[in-house]
Backbone as a chain_set.jsonl record, in Angstrom:
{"seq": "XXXXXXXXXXXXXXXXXXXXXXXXXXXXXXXXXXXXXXXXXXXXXXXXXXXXXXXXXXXXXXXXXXXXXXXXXXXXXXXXXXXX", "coords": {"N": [[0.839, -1.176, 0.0], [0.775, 2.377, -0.414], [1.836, 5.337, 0.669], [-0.359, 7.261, 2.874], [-0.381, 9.848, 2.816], [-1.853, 11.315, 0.335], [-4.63, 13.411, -0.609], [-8.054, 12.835, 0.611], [-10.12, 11.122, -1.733], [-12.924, 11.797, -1.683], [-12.854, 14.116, -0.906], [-14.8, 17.588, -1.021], [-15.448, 21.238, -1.759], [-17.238, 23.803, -0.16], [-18.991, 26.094, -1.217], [-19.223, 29.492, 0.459], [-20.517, 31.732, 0.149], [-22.737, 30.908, -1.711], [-23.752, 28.917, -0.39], [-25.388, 30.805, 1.695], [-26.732, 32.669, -0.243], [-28.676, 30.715, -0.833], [-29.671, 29.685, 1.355], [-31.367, 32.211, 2.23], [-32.855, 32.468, 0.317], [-34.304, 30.46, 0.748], [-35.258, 30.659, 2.984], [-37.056, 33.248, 2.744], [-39.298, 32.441, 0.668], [-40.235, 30.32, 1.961], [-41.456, 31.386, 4.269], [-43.222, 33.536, 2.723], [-44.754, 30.906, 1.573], [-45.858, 30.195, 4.102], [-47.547, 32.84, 4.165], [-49.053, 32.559, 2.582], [-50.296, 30.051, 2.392], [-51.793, 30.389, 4.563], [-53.691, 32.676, 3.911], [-55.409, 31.532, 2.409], [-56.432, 29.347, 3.589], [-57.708, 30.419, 5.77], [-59.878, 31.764, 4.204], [-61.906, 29.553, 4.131], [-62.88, 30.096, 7.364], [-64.143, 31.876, 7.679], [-67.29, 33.633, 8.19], [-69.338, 34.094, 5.719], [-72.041, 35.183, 3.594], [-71.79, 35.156, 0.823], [-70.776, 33.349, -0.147], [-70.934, 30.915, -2.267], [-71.137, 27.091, -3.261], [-69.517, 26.583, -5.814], [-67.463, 28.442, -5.118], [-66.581, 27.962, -3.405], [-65.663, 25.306, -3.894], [-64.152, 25.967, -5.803], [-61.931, 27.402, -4.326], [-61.395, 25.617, -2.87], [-59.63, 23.556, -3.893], [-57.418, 24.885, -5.596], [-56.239, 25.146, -3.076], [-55.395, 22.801, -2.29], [-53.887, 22.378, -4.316], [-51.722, 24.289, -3.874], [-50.41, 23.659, -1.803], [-49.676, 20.93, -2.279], [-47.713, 21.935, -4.275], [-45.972, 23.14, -2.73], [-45.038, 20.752, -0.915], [-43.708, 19.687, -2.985], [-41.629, 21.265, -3.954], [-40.676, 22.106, -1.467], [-39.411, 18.944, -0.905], [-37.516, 19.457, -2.944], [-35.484, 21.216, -2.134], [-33.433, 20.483, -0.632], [-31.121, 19.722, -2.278], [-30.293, 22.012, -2.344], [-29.393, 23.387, -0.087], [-26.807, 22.782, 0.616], [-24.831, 23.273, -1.751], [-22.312, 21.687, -3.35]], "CA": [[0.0, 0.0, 0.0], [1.235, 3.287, -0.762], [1.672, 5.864, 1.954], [-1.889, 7.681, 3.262], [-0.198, 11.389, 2.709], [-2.249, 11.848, -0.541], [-5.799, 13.631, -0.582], [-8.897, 11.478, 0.23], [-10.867, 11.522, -3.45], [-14.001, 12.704, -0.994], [-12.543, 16.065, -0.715], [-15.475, 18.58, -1.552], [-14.996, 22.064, -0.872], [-18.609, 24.386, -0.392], [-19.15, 27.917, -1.452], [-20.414, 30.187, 1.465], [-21.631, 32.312, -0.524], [-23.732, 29.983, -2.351], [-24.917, 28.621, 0.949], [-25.997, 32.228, 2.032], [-28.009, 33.006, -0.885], [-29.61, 29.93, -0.888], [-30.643, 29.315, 2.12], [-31.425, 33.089, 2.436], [-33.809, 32.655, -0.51], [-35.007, 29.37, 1.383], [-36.259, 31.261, 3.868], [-38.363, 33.695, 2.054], [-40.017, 31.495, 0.068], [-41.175, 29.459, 3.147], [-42.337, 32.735, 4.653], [-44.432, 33.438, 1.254], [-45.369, 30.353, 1.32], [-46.519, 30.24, 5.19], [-48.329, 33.344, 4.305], [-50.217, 32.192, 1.385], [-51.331, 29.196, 3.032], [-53.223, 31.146, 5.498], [-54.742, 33.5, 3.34], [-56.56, 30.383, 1.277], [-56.935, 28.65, 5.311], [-58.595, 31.419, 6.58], [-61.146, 31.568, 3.242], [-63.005, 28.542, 4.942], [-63.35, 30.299, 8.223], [-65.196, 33.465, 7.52], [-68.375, 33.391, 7.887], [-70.174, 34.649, 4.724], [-73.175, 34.831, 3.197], [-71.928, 35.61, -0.451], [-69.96, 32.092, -0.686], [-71.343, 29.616, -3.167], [-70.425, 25.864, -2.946], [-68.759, 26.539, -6.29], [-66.252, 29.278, -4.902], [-65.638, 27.363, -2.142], [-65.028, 24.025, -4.164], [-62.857, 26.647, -6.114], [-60.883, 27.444, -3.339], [-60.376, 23.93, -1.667], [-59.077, 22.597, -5.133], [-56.511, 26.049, -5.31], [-55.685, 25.138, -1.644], [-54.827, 21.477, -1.9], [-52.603, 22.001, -5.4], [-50.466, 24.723, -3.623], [-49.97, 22.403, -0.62], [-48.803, 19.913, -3.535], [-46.878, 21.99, -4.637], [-45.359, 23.471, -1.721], [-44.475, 20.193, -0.527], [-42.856, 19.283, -4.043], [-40.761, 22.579, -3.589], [-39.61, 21.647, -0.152], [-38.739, 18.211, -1.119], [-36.486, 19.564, -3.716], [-34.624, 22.241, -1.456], [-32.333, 19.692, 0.194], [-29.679, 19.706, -2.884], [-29.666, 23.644, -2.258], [-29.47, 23.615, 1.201], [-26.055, 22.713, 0.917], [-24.33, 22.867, -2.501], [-20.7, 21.429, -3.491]], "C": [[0.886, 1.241, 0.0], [0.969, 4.507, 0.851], [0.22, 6.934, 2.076], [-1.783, 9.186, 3.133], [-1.246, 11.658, 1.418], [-3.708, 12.052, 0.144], [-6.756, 12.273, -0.88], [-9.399, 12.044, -1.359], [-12.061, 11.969, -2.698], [-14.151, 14.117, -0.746], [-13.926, 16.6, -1.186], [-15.546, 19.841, -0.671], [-16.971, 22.811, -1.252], [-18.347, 25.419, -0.039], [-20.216, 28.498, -0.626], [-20.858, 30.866, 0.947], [-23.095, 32.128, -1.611], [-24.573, 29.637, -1.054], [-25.965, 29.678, 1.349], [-27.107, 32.656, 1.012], [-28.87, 32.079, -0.786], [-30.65, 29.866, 0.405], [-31.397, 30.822, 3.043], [-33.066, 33.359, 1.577], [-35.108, 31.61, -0.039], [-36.335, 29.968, 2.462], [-37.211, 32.304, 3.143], [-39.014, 33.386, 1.44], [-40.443, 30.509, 1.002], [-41.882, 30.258, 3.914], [-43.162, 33.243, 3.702], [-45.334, 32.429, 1.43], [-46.821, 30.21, 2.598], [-47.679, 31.401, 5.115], [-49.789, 33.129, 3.229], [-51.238, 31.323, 1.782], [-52.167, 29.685, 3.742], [-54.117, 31.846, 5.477], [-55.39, 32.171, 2.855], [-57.077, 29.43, 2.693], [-58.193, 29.661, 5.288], [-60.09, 31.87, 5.87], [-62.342, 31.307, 4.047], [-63.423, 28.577, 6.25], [-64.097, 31.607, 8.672], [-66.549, 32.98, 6.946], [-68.969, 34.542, 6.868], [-71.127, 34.269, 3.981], [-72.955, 35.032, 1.636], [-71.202, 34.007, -1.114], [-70.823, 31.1, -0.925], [-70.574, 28.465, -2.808], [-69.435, 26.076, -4.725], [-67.483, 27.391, -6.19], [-65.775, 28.655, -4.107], [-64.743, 25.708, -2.612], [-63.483, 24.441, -5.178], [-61.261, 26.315, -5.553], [-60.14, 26.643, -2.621], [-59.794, 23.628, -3.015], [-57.881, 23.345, -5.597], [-55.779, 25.999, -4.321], [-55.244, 24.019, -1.799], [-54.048, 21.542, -3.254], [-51.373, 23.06, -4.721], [-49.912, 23.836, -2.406], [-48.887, 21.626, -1.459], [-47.618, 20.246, -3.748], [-45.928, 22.755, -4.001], [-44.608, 22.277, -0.664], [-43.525, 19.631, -1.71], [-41.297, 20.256, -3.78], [-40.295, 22.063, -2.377], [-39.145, 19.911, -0.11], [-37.427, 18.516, -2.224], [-35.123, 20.726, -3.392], [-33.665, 21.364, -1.267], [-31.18, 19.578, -1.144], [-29.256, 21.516, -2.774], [-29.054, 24.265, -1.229], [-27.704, 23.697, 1.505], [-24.968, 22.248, -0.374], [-23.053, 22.735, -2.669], [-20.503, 22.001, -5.039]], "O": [[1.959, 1.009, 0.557], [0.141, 4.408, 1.757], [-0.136, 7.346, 0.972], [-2.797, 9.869, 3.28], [-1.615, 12.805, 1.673], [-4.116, 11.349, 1.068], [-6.686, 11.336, -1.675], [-9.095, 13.093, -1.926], [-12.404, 12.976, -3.318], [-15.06, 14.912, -0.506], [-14.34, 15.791, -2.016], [-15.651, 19.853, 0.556], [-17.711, 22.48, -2.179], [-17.747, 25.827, 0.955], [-21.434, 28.33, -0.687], [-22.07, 30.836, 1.159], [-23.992, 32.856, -2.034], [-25.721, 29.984, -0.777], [-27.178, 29.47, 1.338], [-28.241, 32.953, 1.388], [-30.024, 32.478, -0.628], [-31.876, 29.952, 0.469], [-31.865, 30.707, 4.177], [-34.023, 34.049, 1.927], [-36.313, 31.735, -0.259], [-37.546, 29.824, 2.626], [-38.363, 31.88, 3.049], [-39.891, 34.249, 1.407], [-41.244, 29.728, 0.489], [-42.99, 29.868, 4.281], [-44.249, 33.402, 4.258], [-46.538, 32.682, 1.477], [-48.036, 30.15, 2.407], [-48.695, 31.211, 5.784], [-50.977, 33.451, 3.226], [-52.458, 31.463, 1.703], [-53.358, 29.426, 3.574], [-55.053, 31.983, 6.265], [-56.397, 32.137, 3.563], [-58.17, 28.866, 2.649], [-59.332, 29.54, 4.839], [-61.106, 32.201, 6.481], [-63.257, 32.009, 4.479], [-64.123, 27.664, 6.688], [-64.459, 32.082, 9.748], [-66.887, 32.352, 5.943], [-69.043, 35.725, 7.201], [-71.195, 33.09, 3.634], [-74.024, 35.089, 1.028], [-71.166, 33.686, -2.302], [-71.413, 30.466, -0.049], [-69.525, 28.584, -2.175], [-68.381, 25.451, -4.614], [-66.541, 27.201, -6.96], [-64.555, 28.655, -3.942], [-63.779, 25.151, -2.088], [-62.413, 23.852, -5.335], [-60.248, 25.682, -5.85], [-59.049, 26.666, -2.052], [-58.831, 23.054, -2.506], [-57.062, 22.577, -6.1], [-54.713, 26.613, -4.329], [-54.156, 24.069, -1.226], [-53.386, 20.511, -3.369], [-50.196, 22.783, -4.95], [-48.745, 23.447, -2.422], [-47.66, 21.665, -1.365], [-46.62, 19.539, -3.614], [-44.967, 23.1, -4.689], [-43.807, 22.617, 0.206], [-42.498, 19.081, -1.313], [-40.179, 19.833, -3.483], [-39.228, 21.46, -2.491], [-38.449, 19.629, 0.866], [-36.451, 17.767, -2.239], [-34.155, 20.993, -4.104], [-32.751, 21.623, -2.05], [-30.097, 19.229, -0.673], [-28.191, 22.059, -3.066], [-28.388, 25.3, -1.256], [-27.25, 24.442, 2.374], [-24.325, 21.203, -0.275], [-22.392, 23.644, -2.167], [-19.39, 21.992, -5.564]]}, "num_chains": 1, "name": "protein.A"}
């Protein structure tokens, strides 16, 4: 075997400034998102007399694709979170 002085091949070095924007951008876009959700929440707890069952089937069907796609989006953060 050869002596152990050489670099492992695992080396990877990570750009703080990459980290920083990212997870800078991470966060406002989960704060957007936190606020969005609660505006389209909060829809279904006002009581009104002008809401049809088709605005409201609207609104739940508007409310459960950003969910979707707010959990798609935060499954796909994790290669940003920490790029090499």
């Amino acid at each position: 075997m050869e002596s152990s002085s050489k670099l492992p091949l695992h080396l990877c070095h990570v750009h703080k400034l990459s980290i920083f924007i990212n997870r800078t951008h991470i966060f406002f876009h989960s704060i957007a998102l936190v606020f969005l959700l609660y505006y389209r929440a909060s829809f279904f707890f006002i009581q009104d007399t002008t809401k049809t069952k088709a605005t409201t089937l609207a609104w739940l069907l508007v409310f459960v694709s950003e969910i979707l796609l707010s959990f798609e989006w935060l499954l796909s953060q994790s290669f940003r979170r920490r790029p090499v």
